[in-house]
N, C-alpha and C positions, 0 to 999 in steps of 0.2 A: 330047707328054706334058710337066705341068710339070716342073718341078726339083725333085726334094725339099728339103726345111727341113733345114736345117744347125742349127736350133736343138731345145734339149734340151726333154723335156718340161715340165721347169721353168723353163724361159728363154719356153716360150707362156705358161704358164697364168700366168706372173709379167705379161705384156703384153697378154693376150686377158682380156676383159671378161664372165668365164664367170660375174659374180653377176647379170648382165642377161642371158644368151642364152635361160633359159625364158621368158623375160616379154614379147615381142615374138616376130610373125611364125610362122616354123615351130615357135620352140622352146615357144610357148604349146599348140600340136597335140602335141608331144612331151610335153613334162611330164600335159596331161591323161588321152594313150594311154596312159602309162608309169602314171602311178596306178590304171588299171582293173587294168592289167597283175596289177601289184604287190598288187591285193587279192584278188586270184584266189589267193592263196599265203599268204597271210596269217593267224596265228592269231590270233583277238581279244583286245583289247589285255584288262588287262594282258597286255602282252610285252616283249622286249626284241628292239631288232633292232641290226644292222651296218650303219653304208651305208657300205661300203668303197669307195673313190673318189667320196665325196659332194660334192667340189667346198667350195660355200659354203653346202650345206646345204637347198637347196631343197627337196628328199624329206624329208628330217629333221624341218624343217618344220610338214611337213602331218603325218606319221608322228606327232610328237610330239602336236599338236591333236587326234589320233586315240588319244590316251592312251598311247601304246608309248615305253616308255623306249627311246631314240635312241645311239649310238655312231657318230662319224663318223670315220673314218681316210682321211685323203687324202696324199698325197704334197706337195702345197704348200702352202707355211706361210705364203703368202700367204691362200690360200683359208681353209685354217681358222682363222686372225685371225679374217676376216671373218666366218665360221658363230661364232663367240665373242663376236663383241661383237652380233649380231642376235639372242642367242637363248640364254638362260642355262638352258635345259633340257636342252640338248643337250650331249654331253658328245665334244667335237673334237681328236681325236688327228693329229698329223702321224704319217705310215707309209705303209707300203705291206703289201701282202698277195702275199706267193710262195709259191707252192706248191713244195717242196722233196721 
């Protein structure tokens, strides 16, 4: 069994290269599955939606092209830099989401 990571969630996503992992290999399978998913739920745009841990925005994205005002809260402030400077529709909050 490996070893767990002694590093914090923000000590990966600060080192892992999560604005390329849809765009090659599995994660191009992932992101296409994940969009049927997601319109199966969907009310037509205008709407407004949440992607709470959207990373760098890649759902957002498409979401947005699709007319739906966008909300993105992630936990790393690297990631939502980056959904900021790709994409001024979208409106990128550092945070997290707990249920209390």
């Amino acid at each position: 069994m490996p070893e767990p990571s002694r590093r914090s969630m923000g000590q990966y996503y600060a080192e892992f290269p999560e604005d390329d992992r849809l765009k090659s290999g599995f994660g191009q399978l992932e992101f296409e599955r994940t969009k049927t998913i997601v319109q199966r739920f969907l009310r037509p745009p205008p709407a407004v939606v949440a992607d709470v841990g959207g990373g760098t925005g890649a759902y957002c994205f498409w979401l947005a092209s699709l007319g739906y005002e966008v909300h993105l809260i992630d936990p790393s402030t690297r990631l939502v830099q980056v959904c900021k400077v790709e994409c001024r529709s979208i409106h990128p909050t550092r945070g997290h989401a707990r249920w209390k």
